[in-house]
TIGURO-728368 format. One record per residue (C-alpha): x, y, z; residue in three letters. Coordinates in steps of 0.25 Angstrom, whole numbers. Layout:
TIGURO-728368
<rec px="X" py="Y" pz="Z" r="ALA"/>
...
***
This chain:
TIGURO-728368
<rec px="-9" py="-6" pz="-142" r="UNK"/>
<rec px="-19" py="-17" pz="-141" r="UNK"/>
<rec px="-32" py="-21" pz="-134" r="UNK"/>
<rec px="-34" py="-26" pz="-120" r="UNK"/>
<rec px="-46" py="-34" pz="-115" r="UNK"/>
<rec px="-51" py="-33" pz="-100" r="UNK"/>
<rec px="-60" py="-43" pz="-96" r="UNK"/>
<rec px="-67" py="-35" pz="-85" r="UNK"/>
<rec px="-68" py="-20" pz="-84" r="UNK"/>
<rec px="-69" py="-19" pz="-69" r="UNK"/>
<rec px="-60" py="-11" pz="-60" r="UNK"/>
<rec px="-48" py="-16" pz="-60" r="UNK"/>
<rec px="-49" py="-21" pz="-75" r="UNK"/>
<rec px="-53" py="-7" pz="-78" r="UNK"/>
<rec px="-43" py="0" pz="-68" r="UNK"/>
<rec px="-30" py="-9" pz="-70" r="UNK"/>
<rec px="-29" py="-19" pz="-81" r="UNK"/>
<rec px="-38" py="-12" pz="-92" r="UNK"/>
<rec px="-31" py="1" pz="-88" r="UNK"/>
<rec px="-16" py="-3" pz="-91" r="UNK"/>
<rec px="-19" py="-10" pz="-105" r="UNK"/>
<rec px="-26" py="3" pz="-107" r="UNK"/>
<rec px="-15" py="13" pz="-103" r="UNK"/>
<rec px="-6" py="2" pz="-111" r="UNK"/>
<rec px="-13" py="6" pz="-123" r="UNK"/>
<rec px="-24" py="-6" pz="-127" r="UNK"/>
<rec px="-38" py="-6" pz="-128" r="UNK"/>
<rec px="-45" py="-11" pz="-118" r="UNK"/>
<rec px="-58" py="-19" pz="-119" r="UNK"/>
<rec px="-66" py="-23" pz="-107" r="UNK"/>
<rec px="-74" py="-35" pz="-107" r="UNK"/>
<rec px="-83" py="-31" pz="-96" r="UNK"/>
<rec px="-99" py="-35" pz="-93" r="UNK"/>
<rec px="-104" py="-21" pz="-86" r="UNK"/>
<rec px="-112" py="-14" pz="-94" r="UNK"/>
<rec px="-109" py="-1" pz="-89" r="UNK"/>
<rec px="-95" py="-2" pz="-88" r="UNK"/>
<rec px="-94" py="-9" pz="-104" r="UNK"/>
<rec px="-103" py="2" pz="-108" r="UNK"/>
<rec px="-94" py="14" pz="-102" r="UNK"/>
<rec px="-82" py="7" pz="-109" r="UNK"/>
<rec px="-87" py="6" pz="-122" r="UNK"/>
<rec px="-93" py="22" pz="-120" r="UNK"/>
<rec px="-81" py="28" pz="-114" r="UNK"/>
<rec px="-69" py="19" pz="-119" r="UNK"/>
<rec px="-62" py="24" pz="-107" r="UNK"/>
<rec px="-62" py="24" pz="-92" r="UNK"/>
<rec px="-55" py="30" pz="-80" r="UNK"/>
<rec px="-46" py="25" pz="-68" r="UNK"/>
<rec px="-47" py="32" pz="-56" r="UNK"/>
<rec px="-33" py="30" pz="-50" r="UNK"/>
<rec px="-33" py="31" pz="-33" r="UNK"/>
<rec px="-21" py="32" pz="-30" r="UNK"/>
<rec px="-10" py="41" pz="-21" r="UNK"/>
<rec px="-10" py="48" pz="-35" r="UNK"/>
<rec px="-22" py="48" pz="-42" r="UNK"/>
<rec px="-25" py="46" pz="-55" r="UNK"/>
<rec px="-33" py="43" pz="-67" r="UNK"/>
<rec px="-33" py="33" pz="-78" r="UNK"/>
<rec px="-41" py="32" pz="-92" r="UNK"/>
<rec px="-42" py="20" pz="-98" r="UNK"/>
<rec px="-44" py="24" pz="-111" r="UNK"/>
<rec px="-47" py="14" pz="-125" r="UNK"/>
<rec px="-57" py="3" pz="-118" r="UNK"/>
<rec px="-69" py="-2" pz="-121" r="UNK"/>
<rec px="-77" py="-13" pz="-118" r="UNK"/>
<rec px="-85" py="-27" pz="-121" r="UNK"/>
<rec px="-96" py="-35" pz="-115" r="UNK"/>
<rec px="-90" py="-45" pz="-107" r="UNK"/>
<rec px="-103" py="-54" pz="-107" r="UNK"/>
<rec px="-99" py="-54" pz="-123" r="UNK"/>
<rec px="-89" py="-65" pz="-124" r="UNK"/>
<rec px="-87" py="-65" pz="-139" r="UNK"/>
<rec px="-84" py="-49" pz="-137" r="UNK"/>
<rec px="-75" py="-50" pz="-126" r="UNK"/>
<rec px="-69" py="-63" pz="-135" r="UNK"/>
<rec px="-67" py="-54" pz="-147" r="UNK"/>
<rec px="-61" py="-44" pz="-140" r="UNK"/>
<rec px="-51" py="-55" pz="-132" r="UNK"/>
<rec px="-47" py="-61" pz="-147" r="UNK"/>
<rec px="-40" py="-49" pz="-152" r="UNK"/>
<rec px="-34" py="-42" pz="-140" r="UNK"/>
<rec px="-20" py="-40" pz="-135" r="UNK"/>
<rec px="-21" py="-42" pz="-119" r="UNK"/>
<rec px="-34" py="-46" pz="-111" r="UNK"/>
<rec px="-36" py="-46" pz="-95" r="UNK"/>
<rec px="-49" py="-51" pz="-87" r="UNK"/>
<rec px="-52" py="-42" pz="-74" r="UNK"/>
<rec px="-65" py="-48" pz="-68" r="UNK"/>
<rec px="-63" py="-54" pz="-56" r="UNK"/>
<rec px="-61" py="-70" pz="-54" r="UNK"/>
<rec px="-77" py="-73" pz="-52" r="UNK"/>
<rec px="-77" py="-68" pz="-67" r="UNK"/>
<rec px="-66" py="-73" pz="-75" r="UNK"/>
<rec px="-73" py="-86" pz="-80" r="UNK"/>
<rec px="-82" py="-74" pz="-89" r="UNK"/>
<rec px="-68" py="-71" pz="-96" r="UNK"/>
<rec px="-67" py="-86" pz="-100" r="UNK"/>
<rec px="-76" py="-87" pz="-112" r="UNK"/>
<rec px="-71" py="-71" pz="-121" r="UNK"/>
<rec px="-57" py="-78" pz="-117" r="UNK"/>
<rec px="-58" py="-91" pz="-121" r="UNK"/>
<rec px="-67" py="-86" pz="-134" r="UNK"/>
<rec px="-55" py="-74" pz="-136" r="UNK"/>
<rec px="-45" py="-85" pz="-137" r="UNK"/>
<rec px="-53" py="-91" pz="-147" r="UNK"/>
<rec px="-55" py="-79" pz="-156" r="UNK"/>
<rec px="-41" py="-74" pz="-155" r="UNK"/>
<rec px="-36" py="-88" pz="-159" r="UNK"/>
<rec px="-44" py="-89" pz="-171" r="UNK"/>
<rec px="-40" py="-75" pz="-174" r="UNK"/>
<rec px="-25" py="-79" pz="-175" r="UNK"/>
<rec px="-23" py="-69" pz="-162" r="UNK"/>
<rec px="-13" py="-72" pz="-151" r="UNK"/>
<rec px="-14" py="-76" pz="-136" r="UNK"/>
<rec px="-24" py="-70" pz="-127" r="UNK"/>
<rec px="-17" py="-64" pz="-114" r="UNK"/>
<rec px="-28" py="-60" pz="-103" r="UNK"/>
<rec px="-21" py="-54" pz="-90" r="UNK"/>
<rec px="-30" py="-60" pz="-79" r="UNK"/>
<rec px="-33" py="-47" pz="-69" r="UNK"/>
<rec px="-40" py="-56" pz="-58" r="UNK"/>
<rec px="-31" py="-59" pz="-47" r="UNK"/>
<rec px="-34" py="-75" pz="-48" r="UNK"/>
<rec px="-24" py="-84" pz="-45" r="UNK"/>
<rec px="-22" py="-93" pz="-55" r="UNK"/>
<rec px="-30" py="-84" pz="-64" r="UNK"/>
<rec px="-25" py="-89" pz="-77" r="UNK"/>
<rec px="-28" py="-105" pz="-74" r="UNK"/>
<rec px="-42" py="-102" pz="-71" r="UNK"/>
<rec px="-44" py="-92" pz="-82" r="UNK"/>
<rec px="-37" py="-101" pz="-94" r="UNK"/>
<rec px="-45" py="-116" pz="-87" r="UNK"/>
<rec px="-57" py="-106" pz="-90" r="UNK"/>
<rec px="-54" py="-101" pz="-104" r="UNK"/>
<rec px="-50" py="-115" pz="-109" r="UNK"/>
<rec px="-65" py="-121" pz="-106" r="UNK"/>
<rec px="-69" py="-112" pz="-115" r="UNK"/>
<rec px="-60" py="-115" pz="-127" r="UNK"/>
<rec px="-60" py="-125" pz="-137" r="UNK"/>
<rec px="-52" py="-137" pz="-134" r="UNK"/>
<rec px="-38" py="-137" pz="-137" r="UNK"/>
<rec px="-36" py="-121" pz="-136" r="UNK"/>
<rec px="-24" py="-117" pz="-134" r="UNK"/>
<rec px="-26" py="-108" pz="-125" r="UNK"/>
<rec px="-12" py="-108" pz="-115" r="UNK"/>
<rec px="-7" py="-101" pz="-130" r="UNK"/>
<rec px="-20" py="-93" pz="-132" r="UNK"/>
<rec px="-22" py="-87" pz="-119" r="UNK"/>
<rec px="-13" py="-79" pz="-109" r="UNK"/>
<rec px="-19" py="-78" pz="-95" r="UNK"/>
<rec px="-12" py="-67" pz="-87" r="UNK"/>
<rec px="-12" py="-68" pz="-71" r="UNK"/>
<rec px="-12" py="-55" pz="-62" r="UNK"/>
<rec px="-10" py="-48" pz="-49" r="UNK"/>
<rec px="-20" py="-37" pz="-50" r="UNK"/>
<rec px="-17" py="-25" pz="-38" r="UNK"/>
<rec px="-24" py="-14" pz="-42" r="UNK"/>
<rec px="-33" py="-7" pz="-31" r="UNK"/>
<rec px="-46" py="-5" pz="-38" r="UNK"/>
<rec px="-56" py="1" pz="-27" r="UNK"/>
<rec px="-70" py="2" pz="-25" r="UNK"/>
<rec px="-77" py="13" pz="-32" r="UNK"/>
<rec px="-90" py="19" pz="-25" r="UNK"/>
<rec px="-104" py="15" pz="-35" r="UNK"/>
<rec px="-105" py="31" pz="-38" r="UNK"/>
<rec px="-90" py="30" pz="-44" r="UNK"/>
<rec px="-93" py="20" pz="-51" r="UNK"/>
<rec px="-106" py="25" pz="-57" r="UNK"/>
<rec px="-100" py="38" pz="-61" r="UNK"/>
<rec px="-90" py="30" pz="-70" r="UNK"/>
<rec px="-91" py="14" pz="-71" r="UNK"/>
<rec px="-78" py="15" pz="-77" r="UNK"/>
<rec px="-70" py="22" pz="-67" r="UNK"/>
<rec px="-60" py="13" pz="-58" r="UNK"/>
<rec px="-53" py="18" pz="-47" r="UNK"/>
<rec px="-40" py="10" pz="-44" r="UNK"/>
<rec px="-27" py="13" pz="-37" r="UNK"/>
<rec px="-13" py="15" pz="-46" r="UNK"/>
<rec px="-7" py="3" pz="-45" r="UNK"/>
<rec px="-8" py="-3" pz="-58" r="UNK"/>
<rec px="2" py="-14" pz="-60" r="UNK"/>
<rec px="-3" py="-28" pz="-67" r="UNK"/>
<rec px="5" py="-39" pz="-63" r="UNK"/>
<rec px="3" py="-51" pz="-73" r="UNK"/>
<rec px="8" py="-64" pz="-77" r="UNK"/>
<rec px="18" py="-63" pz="-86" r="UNK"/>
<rec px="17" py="-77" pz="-89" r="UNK"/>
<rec px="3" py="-76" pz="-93" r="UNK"/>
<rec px="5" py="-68" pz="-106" r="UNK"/>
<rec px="5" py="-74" pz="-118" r="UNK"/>
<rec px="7" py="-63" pz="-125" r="UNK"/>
<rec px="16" py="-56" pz="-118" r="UNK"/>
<rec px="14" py="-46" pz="-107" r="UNK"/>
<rec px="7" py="-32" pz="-115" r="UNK"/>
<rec px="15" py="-22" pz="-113" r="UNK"/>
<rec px="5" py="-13" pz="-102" r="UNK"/>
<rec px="11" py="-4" pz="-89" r="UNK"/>
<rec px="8" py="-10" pz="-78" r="UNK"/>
<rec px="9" py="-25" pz="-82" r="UNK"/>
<rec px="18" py="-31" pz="-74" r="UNK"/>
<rec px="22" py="-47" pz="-77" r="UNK"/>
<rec px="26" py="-56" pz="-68" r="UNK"/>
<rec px="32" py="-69" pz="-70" r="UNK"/>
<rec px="26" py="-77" pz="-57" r="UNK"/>
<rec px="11" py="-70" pz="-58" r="UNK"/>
<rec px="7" py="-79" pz="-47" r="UNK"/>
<rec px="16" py="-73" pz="-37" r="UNK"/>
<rec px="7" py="-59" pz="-39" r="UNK"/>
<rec px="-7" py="-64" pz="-41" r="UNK"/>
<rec px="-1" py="-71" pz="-26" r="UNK"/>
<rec px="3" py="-57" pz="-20" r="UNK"/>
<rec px="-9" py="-50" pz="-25" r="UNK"/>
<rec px="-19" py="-59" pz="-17" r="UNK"/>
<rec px="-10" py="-63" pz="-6" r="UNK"/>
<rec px="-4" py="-49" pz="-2" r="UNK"/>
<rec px="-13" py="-39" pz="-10" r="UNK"/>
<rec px="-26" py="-45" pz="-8" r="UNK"/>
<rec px="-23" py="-52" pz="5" r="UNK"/>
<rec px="-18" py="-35" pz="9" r="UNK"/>
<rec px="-34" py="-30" pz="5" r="UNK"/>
<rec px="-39" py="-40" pz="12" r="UNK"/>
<rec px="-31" py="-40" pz="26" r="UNK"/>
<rec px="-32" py="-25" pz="25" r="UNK"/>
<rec px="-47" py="-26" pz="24" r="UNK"/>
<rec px="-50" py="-36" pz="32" r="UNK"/>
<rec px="-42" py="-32" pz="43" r="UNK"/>
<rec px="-46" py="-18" pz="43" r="UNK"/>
<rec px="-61" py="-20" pz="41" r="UNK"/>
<rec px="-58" py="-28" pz="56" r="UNK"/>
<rec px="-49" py="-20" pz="61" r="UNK"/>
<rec px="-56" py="-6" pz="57" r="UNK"/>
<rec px="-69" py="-8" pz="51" r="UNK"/>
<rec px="-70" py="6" pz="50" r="UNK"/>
<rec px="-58" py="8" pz="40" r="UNK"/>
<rec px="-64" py="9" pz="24" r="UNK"/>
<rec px="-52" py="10" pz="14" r="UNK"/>
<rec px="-39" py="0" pz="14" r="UNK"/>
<rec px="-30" py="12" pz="16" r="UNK"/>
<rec px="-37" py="14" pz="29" r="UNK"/>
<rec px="-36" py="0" pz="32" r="UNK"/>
<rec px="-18" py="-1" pz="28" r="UNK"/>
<rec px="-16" py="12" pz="38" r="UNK"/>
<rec px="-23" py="7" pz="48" r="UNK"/>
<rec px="-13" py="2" pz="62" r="UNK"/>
<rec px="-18" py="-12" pz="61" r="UNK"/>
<rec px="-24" py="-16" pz="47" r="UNK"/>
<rec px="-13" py="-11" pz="39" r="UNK"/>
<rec px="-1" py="-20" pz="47" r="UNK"/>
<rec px="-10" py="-31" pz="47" r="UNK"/>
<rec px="-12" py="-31" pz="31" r="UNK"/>
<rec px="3" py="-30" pz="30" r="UNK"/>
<rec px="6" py="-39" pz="37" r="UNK"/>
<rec px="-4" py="-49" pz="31" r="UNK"/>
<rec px="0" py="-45" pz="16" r="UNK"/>
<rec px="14" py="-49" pz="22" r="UNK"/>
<rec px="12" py="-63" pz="26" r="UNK"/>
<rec px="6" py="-63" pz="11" r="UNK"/>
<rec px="19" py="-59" pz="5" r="UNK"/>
<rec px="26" py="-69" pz="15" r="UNK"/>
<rec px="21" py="-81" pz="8" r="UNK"/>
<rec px="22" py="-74" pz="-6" r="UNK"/>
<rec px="37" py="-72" pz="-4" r="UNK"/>
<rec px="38" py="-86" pz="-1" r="UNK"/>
<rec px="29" py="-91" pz="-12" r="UNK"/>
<rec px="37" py="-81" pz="-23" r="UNK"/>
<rec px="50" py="-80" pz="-19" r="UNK"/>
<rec px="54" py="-76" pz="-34" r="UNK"/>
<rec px="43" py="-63" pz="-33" r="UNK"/>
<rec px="43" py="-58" pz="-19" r="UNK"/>
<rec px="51" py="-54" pz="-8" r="UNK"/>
<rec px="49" py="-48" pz="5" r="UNK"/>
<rec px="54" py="-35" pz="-2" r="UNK"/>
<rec px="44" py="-36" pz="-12" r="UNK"/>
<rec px="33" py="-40" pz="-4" r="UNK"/>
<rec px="35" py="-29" pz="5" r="UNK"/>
<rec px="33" py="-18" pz="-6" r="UNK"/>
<rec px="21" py="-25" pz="-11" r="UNK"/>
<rec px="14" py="-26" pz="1" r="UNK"/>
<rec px="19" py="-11" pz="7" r="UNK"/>
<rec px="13" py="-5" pz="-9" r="UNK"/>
<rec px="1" py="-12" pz="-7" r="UNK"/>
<rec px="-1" py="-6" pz="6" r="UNK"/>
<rec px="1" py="6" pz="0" r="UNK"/>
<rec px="-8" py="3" pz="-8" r="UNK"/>
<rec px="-20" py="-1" pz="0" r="UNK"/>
<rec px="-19" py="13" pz="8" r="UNK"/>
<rec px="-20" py="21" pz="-4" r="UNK"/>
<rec px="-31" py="30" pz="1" r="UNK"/>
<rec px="-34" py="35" pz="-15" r="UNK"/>
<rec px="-40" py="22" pz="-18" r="UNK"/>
<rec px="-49" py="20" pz="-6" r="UNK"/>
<rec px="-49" py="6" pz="-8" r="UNK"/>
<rec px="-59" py="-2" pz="4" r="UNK"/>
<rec px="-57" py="-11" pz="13" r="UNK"/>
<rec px="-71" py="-16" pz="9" r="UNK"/>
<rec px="-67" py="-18" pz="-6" r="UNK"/>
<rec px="-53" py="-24" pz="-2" r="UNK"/>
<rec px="-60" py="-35" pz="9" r="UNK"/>
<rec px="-73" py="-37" pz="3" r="UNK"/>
<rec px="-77" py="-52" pz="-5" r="UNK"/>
<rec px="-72" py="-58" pz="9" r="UNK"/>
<rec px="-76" py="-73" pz="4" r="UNK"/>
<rec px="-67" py="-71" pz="-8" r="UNK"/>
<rec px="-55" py="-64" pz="0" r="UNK"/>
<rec px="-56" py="-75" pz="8" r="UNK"/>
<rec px="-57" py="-84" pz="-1" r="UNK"/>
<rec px="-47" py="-97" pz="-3" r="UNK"/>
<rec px="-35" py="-91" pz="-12" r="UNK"/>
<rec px="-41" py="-76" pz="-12" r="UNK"/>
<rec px="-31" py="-67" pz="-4" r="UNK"/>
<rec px="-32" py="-71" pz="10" r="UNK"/>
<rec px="-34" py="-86" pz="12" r="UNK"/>
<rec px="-25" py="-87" pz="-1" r="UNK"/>
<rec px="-15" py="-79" pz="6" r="UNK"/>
<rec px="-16" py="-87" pz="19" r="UNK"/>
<rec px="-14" py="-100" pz="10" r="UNK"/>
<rec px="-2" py="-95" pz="2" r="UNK"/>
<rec px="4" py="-90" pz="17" r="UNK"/>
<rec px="2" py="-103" pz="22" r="UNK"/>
<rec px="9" py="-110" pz="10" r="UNK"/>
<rec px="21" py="-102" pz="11" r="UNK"/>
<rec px="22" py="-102" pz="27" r="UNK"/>
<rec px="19" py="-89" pz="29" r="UNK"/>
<rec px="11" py="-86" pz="41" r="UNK"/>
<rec px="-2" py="-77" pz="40" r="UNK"/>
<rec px="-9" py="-72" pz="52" r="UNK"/>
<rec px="-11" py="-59" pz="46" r="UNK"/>
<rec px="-20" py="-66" pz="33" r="UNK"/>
<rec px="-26" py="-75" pz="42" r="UNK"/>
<rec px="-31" py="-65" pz="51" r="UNK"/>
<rec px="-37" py="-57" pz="38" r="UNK"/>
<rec px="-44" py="-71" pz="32" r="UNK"/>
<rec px="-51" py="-69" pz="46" r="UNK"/>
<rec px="-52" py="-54" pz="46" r="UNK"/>
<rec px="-58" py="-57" pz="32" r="UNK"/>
<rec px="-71" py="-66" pz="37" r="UNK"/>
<rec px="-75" py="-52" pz="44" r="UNK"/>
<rec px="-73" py="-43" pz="34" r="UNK"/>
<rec px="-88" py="-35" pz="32" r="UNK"/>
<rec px="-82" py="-21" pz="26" r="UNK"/>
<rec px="-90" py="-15" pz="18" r="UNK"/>
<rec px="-95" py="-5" pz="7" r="UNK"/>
<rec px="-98" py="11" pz="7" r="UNK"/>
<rec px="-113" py="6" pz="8" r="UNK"/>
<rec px="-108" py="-3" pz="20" r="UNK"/>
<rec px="-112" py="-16" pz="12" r="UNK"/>
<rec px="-104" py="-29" pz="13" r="UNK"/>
<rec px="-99" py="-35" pz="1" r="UNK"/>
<rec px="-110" py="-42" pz="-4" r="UNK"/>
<rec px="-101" py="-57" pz="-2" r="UNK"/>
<rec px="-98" py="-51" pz="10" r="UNK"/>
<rec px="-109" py="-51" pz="17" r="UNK"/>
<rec px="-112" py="-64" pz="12" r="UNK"/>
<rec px="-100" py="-68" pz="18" r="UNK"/>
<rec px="-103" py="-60" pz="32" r="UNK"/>
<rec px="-118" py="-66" pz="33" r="UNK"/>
<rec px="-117" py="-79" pz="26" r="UNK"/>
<rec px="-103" py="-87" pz="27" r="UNK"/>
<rec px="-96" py="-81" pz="39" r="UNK"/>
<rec px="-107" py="-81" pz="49" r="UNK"/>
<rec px="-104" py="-97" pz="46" r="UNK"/>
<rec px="-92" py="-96" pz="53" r="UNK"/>
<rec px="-77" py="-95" pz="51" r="UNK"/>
<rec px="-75" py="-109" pz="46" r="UNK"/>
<rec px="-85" py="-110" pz="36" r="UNK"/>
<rec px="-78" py="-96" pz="31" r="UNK"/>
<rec px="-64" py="-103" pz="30" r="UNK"/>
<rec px="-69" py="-116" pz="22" r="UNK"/>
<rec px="-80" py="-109" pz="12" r="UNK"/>
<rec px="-72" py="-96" pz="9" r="UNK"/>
<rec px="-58" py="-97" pz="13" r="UNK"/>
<rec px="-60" py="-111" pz="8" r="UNK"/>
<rec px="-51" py="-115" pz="20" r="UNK"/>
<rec px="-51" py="-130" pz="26" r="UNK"/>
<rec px="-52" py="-130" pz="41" r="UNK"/>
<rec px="-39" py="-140" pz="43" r="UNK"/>
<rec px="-32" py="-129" pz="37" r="UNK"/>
<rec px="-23" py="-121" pz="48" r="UNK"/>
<rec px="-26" py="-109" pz="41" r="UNK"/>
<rec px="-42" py="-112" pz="43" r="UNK"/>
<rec px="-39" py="-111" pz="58" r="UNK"/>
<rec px="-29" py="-99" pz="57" r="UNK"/>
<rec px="-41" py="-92" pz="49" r="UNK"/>
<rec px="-51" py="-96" pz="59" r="UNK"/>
<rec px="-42" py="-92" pz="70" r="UNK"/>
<rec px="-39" py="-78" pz="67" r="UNK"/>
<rec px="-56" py="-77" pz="63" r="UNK"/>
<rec px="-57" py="-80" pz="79" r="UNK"/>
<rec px="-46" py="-72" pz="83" r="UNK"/>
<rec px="-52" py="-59" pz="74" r="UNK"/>
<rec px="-66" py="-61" pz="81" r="UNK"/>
<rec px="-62" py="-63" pz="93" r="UNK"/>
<rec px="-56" py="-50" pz="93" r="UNK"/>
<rec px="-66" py="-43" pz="88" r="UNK"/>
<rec px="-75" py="-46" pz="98" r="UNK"/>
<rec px="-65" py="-43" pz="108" r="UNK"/>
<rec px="-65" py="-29" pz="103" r="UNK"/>
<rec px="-49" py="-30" pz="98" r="UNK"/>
<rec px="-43" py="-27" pz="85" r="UNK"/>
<rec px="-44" py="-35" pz="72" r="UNK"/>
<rec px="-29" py="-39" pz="71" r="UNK"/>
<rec px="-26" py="-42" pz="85" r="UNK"/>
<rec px="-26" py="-57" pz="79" r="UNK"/>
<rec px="-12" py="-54" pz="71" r="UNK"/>
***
């Protein structure tokens, strides 16, 4: 059929996008820096997906192999005569893909070859601009490189949860995911045309998507989290936190006000029809017990969930730009700055604690300009540091969480 390389064998490169090129018949090279998981690759040539799920399943992912990702003249080869490509390593990381691109693009133009169509699995707005800007730095002058390289935006959904250190030692090749497995894409991004894999699913306006993804299922983890880590600090898993009286209306209602301003932004995409469905499957989704997904993985890296376009100051943003009220989000951007779930070993996550000893200590304001990157003579500054009040105050006062709504 082809090969396929995947810049990053972590979970959900492993789980998601390497596993539908697979099952599509390529071959599959990892570029990936563990030397433990490069070495079961190149060993086993195969590796499993665990599917939890109302009905359980699972997966091999069978003809892979792997390369050094630290090797950028390897990873370059490899780029040069390939079909398809993807990078799944997280937005701190992508600047690493930069030089195997850009010396790919070289090697495949010398060789006569075509266009090189990397599907971007990051969740990044505006992922291709920064990704291309940061390629062309690294190429010759006068590359053509808006002919040479397709950049492919995404929305990734998949559930990929937290597997417990004794499961991963058993196999550092197994992922456990739930069963969800549809792609969607920028249809506008191919150069090549969209490959011909299940579970690719193009779409003209990719924008609208990446939107959704952060605004409503994003912005769903963290209202769920957050609010139930207040609300019922003794509650573990997501599924937990959706059945519980108060903690599931509240996220509903928070993903709503969301899809609100989404409808209006995208009127050519959603509906209230639409929306709904979305938001009642991911629901469904977020209590599926098999996964046993955490409210500590979901609400955990508070600094960058609350970060300026990151899924709950972002959503607040795009609300207020579309005249969409948000008392719901803005009562979780609070809820979020008290946040101090954690771990089976009952650790906070490490930039959590930072956060907790170091930057909120300082006080509200100084959380609102140096991590939601807010200005104080925003209205939403006040409204943010409003609700903080209002949620403190009734904890002390011994009342619920949500009585702020």
């Amino acid at each position: 059929m082809g090969k396929f390389v995947q810049m990053g064998a972590g979970k959900v490169g492993r789980s998601f996008v390497a596993q539908l090129f697979s099952a599509a018949g390529y071959e599959v090279v990892f570029s990936e820096v563990s030397p433990v998981v490069l070495a079961a690759l190149n060993e086993r040539r195969e590796y499993t997906v665990e599917v939890k799920d109302r009905v359980p399943a699972t997966l091999h992912v069978r003809n892979v192999r792997g390369v050094d990702g630290r090797d950028t003249e390897a990873v370059a080869r490899e780029l040069a005569d390939c079909d398809c490509a993807a990078t799944s390593v997280g937005p701190d990381y992508l600047r690493f893909t930069y030089p195997p691109i850009a010396r790919g693009l070289i090697l495949r133009e010398a060789a006569g070859g075509g266009p090189l169509d990397v599907i971007l699995a990051e969740n990044l707005r505006d992922a291709a601009h920064i990704v291309r800007e940061g390629v062309r730095e690294l190429l010759p002058e006068g590359f053509p490189i808006e002919a040479r390289l397709g950049l492919v935006e995404t929305s990734i959904g998949k559930m990929v949860p937290i597997m417990s250190p004794e499961e991963e030692a058993r196999d550092p090749l197994l992922v456990f995911a739930e069963a969800y497995s549809t792609l969607i894409c920028d249809a506008k991004g191919f150069l090549g045309g969209v490959p011909a894999v299940a579970g690719l699913d193009a779409k003209q306006d990719i924008r609208a998507y990446v939107d959704r993804k952060s605004f409503i299922h994003n912005l769903g983890h963290a209202l769920c989290a957050y609010f139930a880590h207040l609300e019922a600090p003794e509650l573990v898993t997501t599924w937990q936190a959706v059945e519980h009286p108060r903690v599931g209306p509240a996220t509903w209602a928070g993903m709503w006000e969301s899809a609100r301003a989404l409808i209006a932004a995208y009127p050519g995409e959603f509906d209230e029809a639409n929306q709904g469905a979305h938001i009642e499957d991911l629901l469904s989704r977020f209590s599926n017990r098999a996964l046993g997904d955490t409210i500590y993985r979901v609400g955990r890296d508070v600094q960058r969930k609350l970060g300026p376009e990151d899924r709950v100051i972002g959503a607040l943003r795009f609300d207020e730009a579309h005249g969409v009220e948000a008392p719901v989000t803005t009562l979780c951007a609070a809820a979020g700055m008290l946040f101090r779930a954690t771990d089976e070993s009952g650790a906070l996550f490490e930039k959590d604690r930072v956060f907790a000893e170091s930057i909120y200590p300082r006080g509200v304001e100084r959380v609102l300009t140096e991590v939601c990157g807010l200005e104080p003579r925003e209205p939403l500054f006040a409204r943010i540091a409003g609700a903080h009040g209002a949620l403190v105050e009734a904890r002390a006062a011994g009342g619920s969480a949500l009585d702020a709504l």
